[in-house]
C-alpha positions in Angstrom: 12.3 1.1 -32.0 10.4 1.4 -28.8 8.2 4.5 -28.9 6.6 6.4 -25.8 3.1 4.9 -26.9 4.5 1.7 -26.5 5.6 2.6 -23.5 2.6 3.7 -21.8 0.9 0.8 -23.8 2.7 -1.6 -21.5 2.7 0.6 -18.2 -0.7 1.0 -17.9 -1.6 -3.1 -18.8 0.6 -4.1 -15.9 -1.9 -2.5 -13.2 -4.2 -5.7 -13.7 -2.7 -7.9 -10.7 -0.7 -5.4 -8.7 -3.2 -3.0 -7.6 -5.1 -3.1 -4.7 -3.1 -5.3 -2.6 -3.4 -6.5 0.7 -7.1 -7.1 -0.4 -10.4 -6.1 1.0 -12.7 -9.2 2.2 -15.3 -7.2 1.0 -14.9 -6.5 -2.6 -17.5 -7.2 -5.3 -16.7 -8.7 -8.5 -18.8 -6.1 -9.8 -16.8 -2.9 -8.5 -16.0 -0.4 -11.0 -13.0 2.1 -11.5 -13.7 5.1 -12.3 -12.3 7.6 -14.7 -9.5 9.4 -14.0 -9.3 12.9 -15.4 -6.0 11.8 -16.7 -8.0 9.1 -18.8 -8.1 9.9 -22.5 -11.6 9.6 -22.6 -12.8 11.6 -20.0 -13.5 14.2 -21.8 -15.6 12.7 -24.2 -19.3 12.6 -23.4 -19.7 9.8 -26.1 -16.9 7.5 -25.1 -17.6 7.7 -21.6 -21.9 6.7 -22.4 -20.4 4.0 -24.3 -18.5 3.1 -21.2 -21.4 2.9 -19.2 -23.8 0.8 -21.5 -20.7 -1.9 -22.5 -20.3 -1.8 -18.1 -24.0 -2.5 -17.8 -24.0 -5.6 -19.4 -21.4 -7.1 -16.5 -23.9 -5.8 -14.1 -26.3 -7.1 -15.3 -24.7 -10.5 -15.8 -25.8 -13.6 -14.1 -22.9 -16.2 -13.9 -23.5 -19.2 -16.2 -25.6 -17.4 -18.6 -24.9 -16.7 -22.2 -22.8 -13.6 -22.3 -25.0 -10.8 -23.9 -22.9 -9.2 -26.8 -21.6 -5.4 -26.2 -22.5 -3.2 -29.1 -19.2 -1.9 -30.6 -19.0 0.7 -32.6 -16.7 0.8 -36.6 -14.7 3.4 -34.6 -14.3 0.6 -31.3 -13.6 -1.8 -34.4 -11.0 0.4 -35.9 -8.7 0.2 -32.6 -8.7 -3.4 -32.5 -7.7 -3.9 -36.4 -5.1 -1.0 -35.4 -3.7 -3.2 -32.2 -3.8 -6.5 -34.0 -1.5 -5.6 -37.4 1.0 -4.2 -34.4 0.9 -7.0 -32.6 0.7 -10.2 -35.0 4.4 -9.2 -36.5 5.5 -9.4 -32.9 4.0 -12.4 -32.3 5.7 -14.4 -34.8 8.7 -13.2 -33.6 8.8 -13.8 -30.2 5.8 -15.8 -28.6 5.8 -19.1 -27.7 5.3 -22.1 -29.9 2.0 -22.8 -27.4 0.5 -19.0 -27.9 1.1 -19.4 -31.7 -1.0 -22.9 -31.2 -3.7 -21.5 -29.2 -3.6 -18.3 -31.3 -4.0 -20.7 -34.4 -7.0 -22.7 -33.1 -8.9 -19.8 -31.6 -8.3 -18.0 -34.5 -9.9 -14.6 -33.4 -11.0 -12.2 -36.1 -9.1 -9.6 -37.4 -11.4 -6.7 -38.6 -13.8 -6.6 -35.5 -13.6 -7.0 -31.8 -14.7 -10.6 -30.9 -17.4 -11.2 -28.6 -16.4 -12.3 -25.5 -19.3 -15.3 -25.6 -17.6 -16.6 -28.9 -14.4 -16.2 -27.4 -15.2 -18.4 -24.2 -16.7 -21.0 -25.9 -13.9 -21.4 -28.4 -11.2 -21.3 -24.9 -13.3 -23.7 -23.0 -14.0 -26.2 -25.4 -9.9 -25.8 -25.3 -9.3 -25.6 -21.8 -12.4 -25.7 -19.8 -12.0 -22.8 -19.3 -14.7 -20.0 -19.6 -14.8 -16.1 -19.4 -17.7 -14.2 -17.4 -17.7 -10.2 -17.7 -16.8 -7.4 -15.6 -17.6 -3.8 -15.9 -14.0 -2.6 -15.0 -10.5 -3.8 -12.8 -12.0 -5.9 -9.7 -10.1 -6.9 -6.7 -7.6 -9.2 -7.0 -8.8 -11.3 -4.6 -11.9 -11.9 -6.4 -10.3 -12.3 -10.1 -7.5 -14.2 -8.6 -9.9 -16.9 -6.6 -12.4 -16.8 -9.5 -9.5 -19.0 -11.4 -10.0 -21.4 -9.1 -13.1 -22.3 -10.5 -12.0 -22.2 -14.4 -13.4 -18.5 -14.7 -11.4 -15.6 -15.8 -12.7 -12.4 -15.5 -12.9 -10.2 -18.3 -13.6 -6.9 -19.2 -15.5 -5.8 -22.5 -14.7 -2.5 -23.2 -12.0 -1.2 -25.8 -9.6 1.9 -24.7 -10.0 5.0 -26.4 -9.7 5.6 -29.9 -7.6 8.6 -29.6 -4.4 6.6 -28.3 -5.2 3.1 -29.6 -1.5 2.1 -28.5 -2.3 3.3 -24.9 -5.0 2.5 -22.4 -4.5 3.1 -18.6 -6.4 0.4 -17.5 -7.0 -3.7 -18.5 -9.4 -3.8 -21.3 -10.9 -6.6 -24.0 -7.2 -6.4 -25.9 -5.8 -7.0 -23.1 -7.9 -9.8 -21.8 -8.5 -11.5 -24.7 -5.3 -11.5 -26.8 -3.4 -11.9 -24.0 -5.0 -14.0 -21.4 -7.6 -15.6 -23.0 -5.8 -17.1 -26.1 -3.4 -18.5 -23.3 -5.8 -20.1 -21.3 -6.7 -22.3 -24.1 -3.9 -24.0 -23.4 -4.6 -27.0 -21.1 -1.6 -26.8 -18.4 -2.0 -22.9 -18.2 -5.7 -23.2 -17.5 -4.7 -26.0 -15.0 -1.5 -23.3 -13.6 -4.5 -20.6 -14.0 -7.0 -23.2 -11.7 -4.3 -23.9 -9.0 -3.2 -20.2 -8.5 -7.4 -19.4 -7.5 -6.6 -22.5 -5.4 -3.4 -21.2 -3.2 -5.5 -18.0 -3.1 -8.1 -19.3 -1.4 -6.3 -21.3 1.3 -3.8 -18.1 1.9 -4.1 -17.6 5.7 -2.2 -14.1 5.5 -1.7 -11.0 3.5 2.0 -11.7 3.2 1.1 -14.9 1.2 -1.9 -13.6 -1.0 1.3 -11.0 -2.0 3.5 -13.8 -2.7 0.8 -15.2 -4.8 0.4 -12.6 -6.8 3.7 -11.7 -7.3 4.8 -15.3 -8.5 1.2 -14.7 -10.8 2.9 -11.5 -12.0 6.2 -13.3 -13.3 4.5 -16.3 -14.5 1.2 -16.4 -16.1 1.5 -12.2 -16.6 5.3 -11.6 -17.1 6.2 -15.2 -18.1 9.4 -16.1 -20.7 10.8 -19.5 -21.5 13.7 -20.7 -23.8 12.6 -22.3 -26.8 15.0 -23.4 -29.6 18.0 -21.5 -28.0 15.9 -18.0 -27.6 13.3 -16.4 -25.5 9.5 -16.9 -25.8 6.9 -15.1 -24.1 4.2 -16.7 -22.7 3.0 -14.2 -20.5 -0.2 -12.2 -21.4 0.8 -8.9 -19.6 3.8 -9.3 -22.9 1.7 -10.7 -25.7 -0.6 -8.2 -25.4 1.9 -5.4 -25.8 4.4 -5.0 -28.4 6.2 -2.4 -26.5 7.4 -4.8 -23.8 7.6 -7.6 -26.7 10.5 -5.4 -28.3 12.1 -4.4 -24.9 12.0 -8.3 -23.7 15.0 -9.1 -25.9 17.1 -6.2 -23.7 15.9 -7.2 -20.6 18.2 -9.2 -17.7 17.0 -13.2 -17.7 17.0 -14.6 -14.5 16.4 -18.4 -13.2 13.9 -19.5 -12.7 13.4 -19.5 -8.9 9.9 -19.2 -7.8 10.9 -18.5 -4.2 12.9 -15.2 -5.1 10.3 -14.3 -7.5 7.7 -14.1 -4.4 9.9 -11.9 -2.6 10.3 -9.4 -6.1 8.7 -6.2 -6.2 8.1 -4.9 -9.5 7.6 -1.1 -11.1 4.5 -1.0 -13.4 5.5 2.2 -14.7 8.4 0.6 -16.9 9.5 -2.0 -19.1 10.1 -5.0 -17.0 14.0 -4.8 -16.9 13.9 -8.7 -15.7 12.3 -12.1 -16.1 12.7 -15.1 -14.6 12.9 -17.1 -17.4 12.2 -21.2 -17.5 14.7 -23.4 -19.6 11.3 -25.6 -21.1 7.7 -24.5 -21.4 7.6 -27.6 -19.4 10.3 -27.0 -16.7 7.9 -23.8 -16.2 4.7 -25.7 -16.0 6.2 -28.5 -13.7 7.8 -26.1 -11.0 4.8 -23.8 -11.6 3.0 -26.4 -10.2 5.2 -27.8 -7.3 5.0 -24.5 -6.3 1.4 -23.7 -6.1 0.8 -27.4 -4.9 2.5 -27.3 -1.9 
């Protein structure tokens, strides 16, 4: 049964790609959002210092440095062990056989939040790929060209403990069950690697958008067939059970990356489409016809 936590579980995760587009030539990976008075912790003094010392650390950060380990609290750890027994029953059931593979190997802990250091070493001795921190959502023209040189971007801090099934902006569930486990999969960090690529020789605003967008159904949104059902593969999916459970109802669509650019899509709802590949590797193959050409 899909609840309305679920719900705004998987709303709120979708903003990670779509906001902020066209894009500024002047953003800073290290621009934070604020918090909303809407925010569940916005009102609480403690939470929001917390915040603000896990946000330092990004700051702080010097690319291609050890990744200095945020300081979470039981609480902090409590959300994640709450998150994780949702999910992993989910994931059985409908992730793909690669998650479940990548999932195996990285094996990430289930009674504490990992630290993102341990986490990109384990992904890039996968993948080559490696995660650097941010102190909240950048620009997507800087997370989405940072790809292109086998670095995802990654936030630290976990939502609020008050609605553990609910946080209005990307965060280290997000990010790391989701993308991260993912990207230790060789041809999504090469997929990953050739989408910073077309970003950075996008000679219009019109085509960053159709990047993102075919980013959005792919390596966010993504579902193939596997053994006569559907499999997600998409991070913006496996790291919500909400849209996990709703994925079965929605309308499958080819797989036609030229319509996909052209889709817009409502972040404030279960996706009510995907456009779904036939093969994890018909999807990798036109994936990367597409962003090749």
């Amino acid at each position: 049964m899909t609840t309305q936590s679920s719900l705004q579980e998987t709303a709120s995760e979708q903003t990670i790609v779509a906001d902020a587009m066209p894009l500024s030539s002047t953003a800073n990976r290290r621009d934070i959002i604020q918090i909303d008075p809407d925010h569940p912790g916005f009102r609480d003094k403690v939470y929001r210092a917390r915040r603000n010392e896990i946000a330092q650390i990004a700051i702080d950060y010097k690319p291609g440095t050890p990744i200095p380990d945020a300081p979470y609290t039981e609480e902090e750890h409590g959300v994640w062990r709450i998150i994780r027994e949702e999910l992993e029953p989910q994931h059985q059931r409908h992730a793909c056989a690669e998650y479940l593979e990548c999932a195996k190997r990285i094996a990430l802990p289930r009674e504490r939040i990992p630290q993102l250091g341990e986490v990109s070493a384990r992904v890039e001795a996968m993948s080559g790929f490696r995660l650097e921190p941010v102190a909240g959502l950048v620009h997507p023209r800087i997370f989405l060209e940072s790809l292109a040189n086998g670095v995802f971007l990654s936030t630290q801090y976990i939502r609020h403990h008050s609605t553990p099934l609910y946080t209005p902006e990307p965060d280290v569930v997000h990010e790391i069950i989701g993308h991260s486990t993912m990207l230790a999969n060789e041809w999504i960090g090469e997929l990953s690697r050739l989408v910073g690529q077309a970003v950075k020789r996008a000679a219009s605003d019109e085509e960053l958008e159709r990047i993102g967008r075919v980013y959005w159904y792919t390596i966010e949104f993504g579902v193939v067939r596997e053994a006569g059902t559907t499999k997600a593969y998409g991070a913006g999916l496996l790291s919500s059970a909400g849209e996990l459970q709703a994925m079965q109802k929605a309308e499958m669509r080819p797989f036609d990356l030229e319509v996909a650019s052209r889709q817009i899509y409502d972040v404030t709802k279960f996706q009510p489409f995907f456009y779904c590949a036939d093969s994890f590797e018909e999807m990798h193959q036109k994936l990367r016809d597409y962003l090749l050409r």
